[in-house]
C-alpha positions as CSV (number, residue, x, y, z in Angstrom):
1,X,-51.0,2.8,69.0
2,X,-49.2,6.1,68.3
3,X,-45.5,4.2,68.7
4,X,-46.8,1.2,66.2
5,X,-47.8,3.9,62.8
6,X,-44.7,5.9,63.6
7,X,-42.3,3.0,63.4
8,X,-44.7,1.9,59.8
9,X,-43.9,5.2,58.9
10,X,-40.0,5.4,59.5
11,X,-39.8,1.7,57.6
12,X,-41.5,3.3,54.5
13,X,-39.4,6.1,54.2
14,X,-36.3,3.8,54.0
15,X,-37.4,1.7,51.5
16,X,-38.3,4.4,49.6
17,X,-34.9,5.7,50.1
18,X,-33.1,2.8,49.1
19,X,-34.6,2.4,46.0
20,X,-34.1,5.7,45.1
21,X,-30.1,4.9,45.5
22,X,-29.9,1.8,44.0
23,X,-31.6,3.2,40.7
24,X,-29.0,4.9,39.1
25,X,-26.5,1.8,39.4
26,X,-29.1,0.5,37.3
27,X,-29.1,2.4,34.2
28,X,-25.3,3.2,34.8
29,X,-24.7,-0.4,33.8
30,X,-25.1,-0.6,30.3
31,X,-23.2,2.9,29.4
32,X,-20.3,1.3,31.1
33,X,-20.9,-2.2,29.3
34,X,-20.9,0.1,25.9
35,X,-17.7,2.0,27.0
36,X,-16.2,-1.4,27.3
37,X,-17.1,-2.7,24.3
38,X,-15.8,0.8,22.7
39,X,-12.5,0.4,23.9
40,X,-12.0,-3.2,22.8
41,X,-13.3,-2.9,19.3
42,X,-10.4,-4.0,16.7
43,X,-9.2,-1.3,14.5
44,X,-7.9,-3.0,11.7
45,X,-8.6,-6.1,10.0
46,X,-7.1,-8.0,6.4
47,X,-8.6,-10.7,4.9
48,X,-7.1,-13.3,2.7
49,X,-8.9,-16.3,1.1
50,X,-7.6,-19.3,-0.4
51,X,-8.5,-22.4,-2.2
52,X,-11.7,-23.4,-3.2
53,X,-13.3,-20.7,-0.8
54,X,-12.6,-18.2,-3.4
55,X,-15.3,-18.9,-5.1
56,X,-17.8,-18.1,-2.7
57,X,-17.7,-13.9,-3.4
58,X,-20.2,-13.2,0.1
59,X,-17.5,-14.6,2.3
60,X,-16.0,-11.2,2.6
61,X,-19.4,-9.0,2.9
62,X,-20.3,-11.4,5.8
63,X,-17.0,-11.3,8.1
64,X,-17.1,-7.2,7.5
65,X,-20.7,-7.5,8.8
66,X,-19.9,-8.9,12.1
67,X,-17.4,-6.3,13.1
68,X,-18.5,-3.0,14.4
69,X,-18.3,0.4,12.7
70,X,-15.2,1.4,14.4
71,X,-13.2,-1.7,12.9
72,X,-11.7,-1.1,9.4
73,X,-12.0,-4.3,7.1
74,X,-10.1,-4.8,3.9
75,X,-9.4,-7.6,1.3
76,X,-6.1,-8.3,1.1
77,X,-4.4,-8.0,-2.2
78,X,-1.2,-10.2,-1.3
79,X,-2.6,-13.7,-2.6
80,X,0.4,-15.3,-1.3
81,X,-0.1,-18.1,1.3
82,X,3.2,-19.5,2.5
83,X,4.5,-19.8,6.1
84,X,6.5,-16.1,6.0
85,X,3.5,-14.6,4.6
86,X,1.4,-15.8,7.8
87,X,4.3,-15.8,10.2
88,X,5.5,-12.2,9.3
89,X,2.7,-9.8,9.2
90,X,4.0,-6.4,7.7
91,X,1.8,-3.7,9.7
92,X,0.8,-3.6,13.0
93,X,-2.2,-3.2,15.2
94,X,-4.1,-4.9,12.0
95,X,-5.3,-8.7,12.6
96,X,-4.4,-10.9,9.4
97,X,-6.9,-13.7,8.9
98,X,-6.2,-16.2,6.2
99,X,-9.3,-18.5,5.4
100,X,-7.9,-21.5,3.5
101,X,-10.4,-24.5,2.5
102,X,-8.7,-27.8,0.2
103,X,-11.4,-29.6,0.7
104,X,-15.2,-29.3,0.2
105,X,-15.7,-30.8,3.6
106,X,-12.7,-28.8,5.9
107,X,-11.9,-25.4,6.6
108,X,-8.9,-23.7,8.3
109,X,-8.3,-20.3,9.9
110,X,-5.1,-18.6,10.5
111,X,-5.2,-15.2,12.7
112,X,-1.9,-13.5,13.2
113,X,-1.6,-10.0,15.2
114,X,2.0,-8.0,15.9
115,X,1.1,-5.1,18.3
116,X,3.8,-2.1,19.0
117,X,6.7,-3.5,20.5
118,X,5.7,-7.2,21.0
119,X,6.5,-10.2,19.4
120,X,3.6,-11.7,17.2
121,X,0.7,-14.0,18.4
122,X,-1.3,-16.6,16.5
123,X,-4.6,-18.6,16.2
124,X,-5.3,-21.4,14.4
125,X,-8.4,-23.1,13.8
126,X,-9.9,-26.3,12.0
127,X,-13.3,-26.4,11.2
128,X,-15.5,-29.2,9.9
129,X,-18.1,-28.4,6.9
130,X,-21.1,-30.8,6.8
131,X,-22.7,-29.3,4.6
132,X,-19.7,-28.0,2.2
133,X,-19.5,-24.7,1.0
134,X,-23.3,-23.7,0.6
135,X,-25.0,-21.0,2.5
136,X,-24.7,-22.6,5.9
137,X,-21.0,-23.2,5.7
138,X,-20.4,-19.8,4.2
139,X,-21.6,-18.5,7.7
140,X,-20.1,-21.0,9.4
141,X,-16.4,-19.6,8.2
142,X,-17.9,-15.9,8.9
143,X,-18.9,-16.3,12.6
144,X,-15.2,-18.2,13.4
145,X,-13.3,-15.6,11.8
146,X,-14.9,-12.9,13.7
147,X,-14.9,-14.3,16.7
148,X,-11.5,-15.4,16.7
149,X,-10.2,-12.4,15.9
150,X,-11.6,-10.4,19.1
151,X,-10.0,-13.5,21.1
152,X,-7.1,-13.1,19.9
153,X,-7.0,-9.1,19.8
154,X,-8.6,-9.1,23.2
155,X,-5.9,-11.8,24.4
156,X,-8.4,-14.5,25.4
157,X,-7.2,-17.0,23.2
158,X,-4.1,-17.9,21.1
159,X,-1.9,-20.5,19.7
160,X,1.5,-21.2,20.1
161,X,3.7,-20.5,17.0
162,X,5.0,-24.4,16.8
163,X,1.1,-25.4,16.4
164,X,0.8,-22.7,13.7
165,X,3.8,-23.6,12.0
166,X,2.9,-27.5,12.3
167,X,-0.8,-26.7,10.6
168,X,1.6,-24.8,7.6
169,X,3.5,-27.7,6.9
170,X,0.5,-30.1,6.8
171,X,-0.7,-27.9,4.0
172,X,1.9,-28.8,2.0
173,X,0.7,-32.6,0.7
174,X,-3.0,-30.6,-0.2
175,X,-1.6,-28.1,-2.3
176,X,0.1,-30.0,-5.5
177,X,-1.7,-32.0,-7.9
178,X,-1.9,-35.9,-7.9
179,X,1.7,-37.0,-9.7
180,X,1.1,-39.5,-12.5
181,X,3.6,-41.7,-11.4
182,X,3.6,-42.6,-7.6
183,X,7.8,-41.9,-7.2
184,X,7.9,-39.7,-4.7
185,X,10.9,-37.6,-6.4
186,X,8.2,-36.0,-8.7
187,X,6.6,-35.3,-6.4
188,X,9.4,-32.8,-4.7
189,X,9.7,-31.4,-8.3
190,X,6.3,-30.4,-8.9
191,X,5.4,-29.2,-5.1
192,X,6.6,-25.5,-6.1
193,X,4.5,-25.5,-9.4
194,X,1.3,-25.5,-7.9
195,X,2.3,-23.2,-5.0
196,X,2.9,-20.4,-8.3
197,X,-0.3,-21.2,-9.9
198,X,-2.1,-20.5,-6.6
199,X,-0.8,-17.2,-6.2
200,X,-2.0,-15.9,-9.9
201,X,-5.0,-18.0,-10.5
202,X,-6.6,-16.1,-7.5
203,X,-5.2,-12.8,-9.0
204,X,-7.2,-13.6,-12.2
205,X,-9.9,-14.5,-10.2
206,X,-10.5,-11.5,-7.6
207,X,-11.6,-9.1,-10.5
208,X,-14.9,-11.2,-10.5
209,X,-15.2,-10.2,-6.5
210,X,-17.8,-7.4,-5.0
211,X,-14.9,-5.8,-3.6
212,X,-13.6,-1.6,-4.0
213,X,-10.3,-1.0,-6.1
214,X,-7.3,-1.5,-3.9
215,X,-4.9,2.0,-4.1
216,X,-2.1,3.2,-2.2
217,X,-1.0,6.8,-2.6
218,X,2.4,7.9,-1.9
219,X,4.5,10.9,-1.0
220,X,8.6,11.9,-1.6
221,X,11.1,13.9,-3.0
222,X,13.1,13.6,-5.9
223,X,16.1,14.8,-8.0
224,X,16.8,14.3,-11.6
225,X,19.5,15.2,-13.9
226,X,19.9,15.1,-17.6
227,X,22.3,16.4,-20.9
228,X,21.2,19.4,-22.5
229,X,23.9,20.0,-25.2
230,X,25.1,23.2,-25.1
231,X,23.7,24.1,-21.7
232,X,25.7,20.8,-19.9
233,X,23.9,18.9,-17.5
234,X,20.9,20.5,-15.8
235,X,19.9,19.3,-12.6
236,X,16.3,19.4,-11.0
237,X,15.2,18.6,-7.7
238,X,11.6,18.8,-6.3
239,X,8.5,16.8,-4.9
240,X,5.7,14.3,-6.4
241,X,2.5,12.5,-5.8
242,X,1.8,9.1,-6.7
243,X,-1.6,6.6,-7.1
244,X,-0.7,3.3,-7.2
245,X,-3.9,0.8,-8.3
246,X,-3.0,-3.0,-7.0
247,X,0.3,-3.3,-6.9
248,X,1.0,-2.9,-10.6
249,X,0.2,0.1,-12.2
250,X,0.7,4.0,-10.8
251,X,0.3,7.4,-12.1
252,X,2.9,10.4,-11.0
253,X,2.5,14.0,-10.7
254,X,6.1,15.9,-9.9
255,X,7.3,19.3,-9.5
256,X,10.7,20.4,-9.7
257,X,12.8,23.4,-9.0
258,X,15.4,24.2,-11.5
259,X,18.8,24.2,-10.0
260,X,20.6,27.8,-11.2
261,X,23.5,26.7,-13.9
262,X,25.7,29.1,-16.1
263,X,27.2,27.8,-19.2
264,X,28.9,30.0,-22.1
265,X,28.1,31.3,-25.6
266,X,31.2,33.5,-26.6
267,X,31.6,36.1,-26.1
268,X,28.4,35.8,-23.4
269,X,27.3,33.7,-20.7
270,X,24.0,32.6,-20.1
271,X,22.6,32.3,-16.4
272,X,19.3,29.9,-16.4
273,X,16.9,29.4,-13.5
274,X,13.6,28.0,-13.7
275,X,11.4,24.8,-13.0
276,X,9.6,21.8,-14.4
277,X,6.6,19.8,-14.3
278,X,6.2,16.1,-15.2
279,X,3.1,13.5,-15.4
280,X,4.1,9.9,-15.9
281,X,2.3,6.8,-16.2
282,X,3.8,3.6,-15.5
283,X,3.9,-0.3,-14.5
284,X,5.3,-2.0,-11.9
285,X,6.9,-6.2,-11.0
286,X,5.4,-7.9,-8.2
287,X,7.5,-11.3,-8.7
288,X,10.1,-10.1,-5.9
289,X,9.3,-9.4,-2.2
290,X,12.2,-6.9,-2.1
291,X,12.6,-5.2,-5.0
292,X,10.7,-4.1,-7.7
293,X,10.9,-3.1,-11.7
294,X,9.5,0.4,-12.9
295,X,8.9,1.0,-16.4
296,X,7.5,4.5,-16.7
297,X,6.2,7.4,-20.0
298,X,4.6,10.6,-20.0
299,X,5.2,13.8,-20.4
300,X,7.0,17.5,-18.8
301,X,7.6,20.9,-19.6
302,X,10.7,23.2,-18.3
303,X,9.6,26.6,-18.1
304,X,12.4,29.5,-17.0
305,X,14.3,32.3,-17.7
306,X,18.2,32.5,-19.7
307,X,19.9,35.6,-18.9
308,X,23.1,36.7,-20.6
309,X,26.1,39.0,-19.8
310,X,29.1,40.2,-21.9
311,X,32.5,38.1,-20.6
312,X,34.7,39.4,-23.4
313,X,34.8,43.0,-24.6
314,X,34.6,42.9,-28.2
315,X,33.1,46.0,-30.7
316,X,30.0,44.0,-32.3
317,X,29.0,41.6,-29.1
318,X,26.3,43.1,-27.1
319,X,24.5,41.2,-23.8
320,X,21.3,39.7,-24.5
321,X,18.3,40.7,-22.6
322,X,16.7,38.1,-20.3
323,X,14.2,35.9,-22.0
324,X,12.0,33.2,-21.4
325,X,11.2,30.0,-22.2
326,X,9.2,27.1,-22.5
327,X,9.9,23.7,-23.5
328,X,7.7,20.5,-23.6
329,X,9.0,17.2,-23.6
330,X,8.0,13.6,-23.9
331,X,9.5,11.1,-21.6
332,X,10.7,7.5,-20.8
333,X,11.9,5.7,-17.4
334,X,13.3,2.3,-16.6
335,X,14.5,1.8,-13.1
336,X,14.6,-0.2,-9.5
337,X,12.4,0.3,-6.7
338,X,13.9,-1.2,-3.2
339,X,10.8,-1.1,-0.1
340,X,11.2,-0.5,2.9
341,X,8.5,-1.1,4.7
342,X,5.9,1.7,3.8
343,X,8.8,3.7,2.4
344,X,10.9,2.6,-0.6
345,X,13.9,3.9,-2.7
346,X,14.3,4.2,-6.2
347,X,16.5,4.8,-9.0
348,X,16.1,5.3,-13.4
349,X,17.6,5.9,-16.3
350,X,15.3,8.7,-18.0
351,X,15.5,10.0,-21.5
352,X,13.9,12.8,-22.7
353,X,13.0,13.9,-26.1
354,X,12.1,17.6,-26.7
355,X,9.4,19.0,-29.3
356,X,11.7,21.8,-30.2
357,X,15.5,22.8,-30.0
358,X,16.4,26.2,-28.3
359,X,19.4,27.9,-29.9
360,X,21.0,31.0,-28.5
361,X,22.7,33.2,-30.7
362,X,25.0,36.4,-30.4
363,X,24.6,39.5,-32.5
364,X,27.0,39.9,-34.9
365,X,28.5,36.8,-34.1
366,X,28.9,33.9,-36.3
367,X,27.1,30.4,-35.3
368,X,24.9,29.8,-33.0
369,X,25.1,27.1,-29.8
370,X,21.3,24.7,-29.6
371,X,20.6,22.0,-27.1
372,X,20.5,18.9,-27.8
373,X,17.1,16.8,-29.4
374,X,17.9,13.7,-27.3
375,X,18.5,14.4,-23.1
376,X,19.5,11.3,-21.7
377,X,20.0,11.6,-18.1
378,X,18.5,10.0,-14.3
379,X,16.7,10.2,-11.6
380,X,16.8,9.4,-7.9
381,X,13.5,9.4,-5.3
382,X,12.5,8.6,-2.0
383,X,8.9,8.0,-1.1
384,X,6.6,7.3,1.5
385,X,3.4,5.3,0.8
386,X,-0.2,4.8,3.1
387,X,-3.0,3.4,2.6
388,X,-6.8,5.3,1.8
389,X,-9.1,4.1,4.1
390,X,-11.9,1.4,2.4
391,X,-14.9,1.2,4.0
């Protein structure tokens, strides 16, 4: 009887032992299933709509609501849809998803991700609406866009780059109007006309979107040089900060250190030193991929100090004590802007126009020396540019 309750008692104990161990595997389960899904959250995503989906303006606000908080999502403000638009994605680490519907009945996705050092890798999808474009097909697109992108960002899934490119060519016959003649040389005319139209109607058209401002800011240094009459040809060179607003229109804040120049009044010469200050407002071409018009206007002032010293003994000429000035000045650019990726290089013609002359004058000399009223000169910058983050 005694042997029976203490082998009761030693069968307990382990049970109660072995649920005490297996308990914390338990709740250890889901923290790890969190730090998984963590770690394999997208960072960056882009998306670009095109054709008659356009229309629908909650496309966007559902795919962003499907992704977690860690994952960026931006509209894309490159309206573009050709094959080395979706073939050749310019950043990396950032998933590119083109939603492109030509018919009220059919729906196609295009995913394209380039990751550090790799080559890029595609998904294509073709979806079937059967209820068109109404509240139920709007989700539709929204659920397949987001979960293609994890597949393809967690490497589950992906298409080869002949299917992709196969998919871009069938595009081709939906995007030009009906012909009025059924000769199929008009029709190879008119296929680039409405490839044009579909890049700026949707241009027109995203204003209407619920969607923030698109900016890019930008960084760089830059030198400029211009005539000054009497004084020669001053040089500058110094640092700005740029806003640029969708692609087209930017706003420029630059300082500038004056370089030293020496120049001659007989029987003195005059040392300047100094710096300037500019604010320009200007617009920018899109039309070209790889480079870019700049038409630019504001304003500057060049503050410093002219310094003179005797060069030729003679009785009445006396040096001039140091003075200083301040000159404002309005302004006008028109140059080229070559990218480079984030970074870009460009080059004006500038002309300034001054509010007021500066003379310098000797005592007891005759005449006087004054700059000019009209500086024409240039400039030359190099810039960085990133992107804020939109959330």
């Amino acid at each position: 009887m005694t042997y029976a309750r203490a082998w009761r008692a030693f069968v307990f104990c382990g049970s109660v032992a072995s649920s005490c161990c297996l308990a914390p595997s338990a709740r250890a389960a889901p923290a790890s299933a969190n730090q998984d899904e963590a770690n394999s959250a997208l960072a960056r995503v882009e998306v670009a709509m095109s054709g008659d989906v356009e229309r629908d303006p909650l496309l966007f606000e559902r795919v962003r609501s499907l992704f977690s908080a860690q994952t960026t999502v931006v509209p894309s403000d490159d309206h573009r849809f050709d094959q080395r638009t979706v073939l050749a994605p310019q950043r990396t680490d950032t998933v590119y998803i083109w939603i492109r519907v030509t018919e009220r009945s059919a729906a196609r996705v295009y995913l394209t991700l380039t990751e550090q050092g790799e080559q890029p890798r595609y998904l294509f999808r073709e979806i079937k609406l059967d209820s068109g474009l109404d509240e139920v097909g709007s989700e539709t697109l929204a659920e397949v866009a987001h979960s293609s992108a994890r597949a393809l960002w967690l490497r589950e899934q992906q298409s080869s780059r002949a299917t992709v490119v196969d998919a871009l060519e069938r595009e081709t016959p939906t995007q030009p109007e009906p012909p009025p003649a059924p000769e199929p040389e008009p029709l190879v005319t008119i296929a680039p006309v409405p490839t044009v139209s579909d890049s700026v109607d949707p241009a027109s058209r995203s204003s209407r979107r619920v969607a923030p401002p698109v900016l890019r800011l930008g960084l760089g240094a830059s030198g400029t040089t211009h005539s000054s009459g009497t004084e020669g040809w001053v040089q500058e060179v110094g640092g700005f900060f740029s806003v640029e607003y969708r692609g087209r229109y930017s706003l420029r804040l630059a300082a500038r250190y004056l370089v030293p120049t020496d120049f001659g009044v007989p029987p003195a010469r005059v040392h300047l030193t100094g710096g300037s200050g500019e604010l320009r407002a200007g617009w920018l071409s899109t039309d070209a991929p790889r480079l870019r018009a700049r038409f630019e206007a504001g304003l500057g002032a060049l503050m410093g100090r002219a310094q003179a010293s005797i060069i030729d003994e003679q009785p009445k000429a006396h040096a001039l004590a140091g003075q200083d000035f301040h000159r404002g000045y309005a302004l006008a650019a028109a140059g080229l802007e070559w990218p480079f990726g984030p970074a870009w290089v460009a080059t004006s013609l500038d002309v300034r126009v001054p509010f007021a002359g500066t003379s310098y004058e000797i005592g007891g000399q005759a005449g006087s020396s004054t700059t000019c009223s009209l500086c024409p000169g240039g400039s030359l910058e190099v810039g960085v540019g990133f992107d804020p983050v939109l959330r």
